[in-house]
C-alpha positions as CSV (number, residue, x, y, z in Angstrom):
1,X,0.0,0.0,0.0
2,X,2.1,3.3,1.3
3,X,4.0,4.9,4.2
4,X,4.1,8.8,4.4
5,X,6.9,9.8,6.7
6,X,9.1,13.0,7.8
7,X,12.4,12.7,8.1
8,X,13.2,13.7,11.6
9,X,16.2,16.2,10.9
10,X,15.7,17.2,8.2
11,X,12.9,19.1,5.8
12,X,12.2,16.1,4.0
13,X,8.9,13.9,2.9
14,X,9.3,10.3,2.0
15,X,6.5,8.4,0.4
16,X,7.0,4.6,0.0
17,X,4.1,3.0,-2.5
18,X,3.4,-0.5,-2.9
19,X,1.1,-3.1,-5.3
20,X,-1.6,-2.1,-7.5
21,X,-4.1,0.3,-5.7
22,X,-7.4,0.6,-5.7
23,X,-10.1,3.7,-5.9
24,X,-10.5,3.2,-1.6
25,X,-6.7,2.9,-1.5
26,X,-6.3,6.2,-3.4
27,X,-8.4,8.1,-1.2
28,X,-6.7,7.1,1.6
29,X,-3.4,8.2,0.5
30,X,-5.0,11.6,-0.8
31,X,-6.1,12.1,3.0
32,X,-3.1,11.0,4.6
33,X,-0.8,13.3,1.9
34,X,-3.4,16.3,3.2
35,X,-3.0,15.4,6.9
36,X,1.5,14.9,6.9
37,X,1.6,18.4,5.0
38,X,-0.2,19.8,7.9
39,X,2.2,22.6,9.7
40,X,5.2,21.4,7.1
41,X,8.3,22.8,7.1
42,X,7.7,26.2,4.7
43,X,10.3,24.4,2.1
44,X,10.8,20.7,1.9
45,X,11.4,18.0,-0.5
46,X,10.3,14.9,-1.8
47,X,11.7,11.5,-1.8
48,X,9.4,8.8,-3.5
49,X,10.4,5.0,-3.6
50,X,8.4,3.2,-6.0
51,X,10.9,0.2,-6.2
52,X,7.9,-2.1,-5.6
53,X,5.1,-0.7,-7.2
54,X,3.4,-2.5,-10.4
55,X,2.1,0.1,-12.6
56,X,-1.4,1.3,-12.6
57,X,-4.0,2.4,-13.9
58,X,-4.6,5.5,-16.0
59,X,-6.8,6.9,-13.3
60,X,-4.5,6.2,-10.3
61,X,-1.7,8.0,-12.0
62,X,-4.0,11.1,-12.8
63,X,-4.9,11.2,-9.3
64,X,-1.0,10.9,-8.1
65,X,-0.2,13.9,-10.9
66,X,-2.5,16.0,-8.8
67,X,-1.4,15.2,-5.6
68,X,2.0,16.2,-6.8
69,X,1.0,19.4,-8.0
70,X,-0.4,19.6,-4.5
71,X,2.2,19.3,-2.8
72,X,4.5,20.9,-4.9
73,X,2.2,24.6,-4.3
74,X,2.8,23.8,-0.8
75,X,6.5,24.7,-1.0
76,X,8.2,20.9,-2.5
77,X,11.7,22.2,-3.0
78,X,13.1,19.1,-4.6
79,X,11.9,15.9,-5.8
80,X,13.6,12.3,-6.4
81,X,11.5,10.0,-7.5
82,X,13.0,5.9,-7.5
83,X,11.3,3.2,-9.6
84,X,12.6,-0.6,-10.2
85,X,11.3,-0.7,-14.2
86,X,12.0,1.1,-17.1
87,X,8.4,0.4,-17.8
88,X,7.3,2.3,-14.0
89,X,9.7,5.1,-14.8
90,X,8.1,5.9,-18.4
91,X,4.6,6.1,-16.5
92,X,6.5,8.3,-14.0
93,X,7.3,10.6,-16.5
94,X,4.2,10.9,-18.4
């Protein structure tokens, strides 16, 4: 599924995403991004490990785009996304 974490010394937010998620899985990682960028650091980044994530669905990845964008206008600094597949990286990128 996923872990949302701060790093605790430094401004940084790691997401760790797993297997192929569903609608009700989405949503709960939509609230739980919303609730971990409550009183964030003004300027942070952004570490995301998809190392074990299959790809998914058209709909999931709209839905991650705009949780991106998301917490990018809440002051992302940097970004580093990780991904096991050439295949997960392409959808990454899209």
């Amino acid at each position: 599924m996923f872990e949302i974490w701060w790093d605790k010394t430094r401004p940084l937010l790691y997401r760790r995403l797993r297997e192929f998620w569903s609608d009700e899985t989405m949503s709960r990682y939509e609230k739980s991004i919303d609730e971990a960028l409550v009183g964030h650091p003004p300027r942070f980044s952004l570490l995301v490990d998809l190392d074990n994530q299959p790809l998914q669905a058209p709909e999931t990845v709209e839905r991650h785009h705009r949780v991106l964008m998301r917490i990018a206008r809440r002051g992302r600094d940097r970004i580093a996304v990780v991904g096991a597949t050439t295949l997960l990286r392409h959808q990454v990128k899209r």
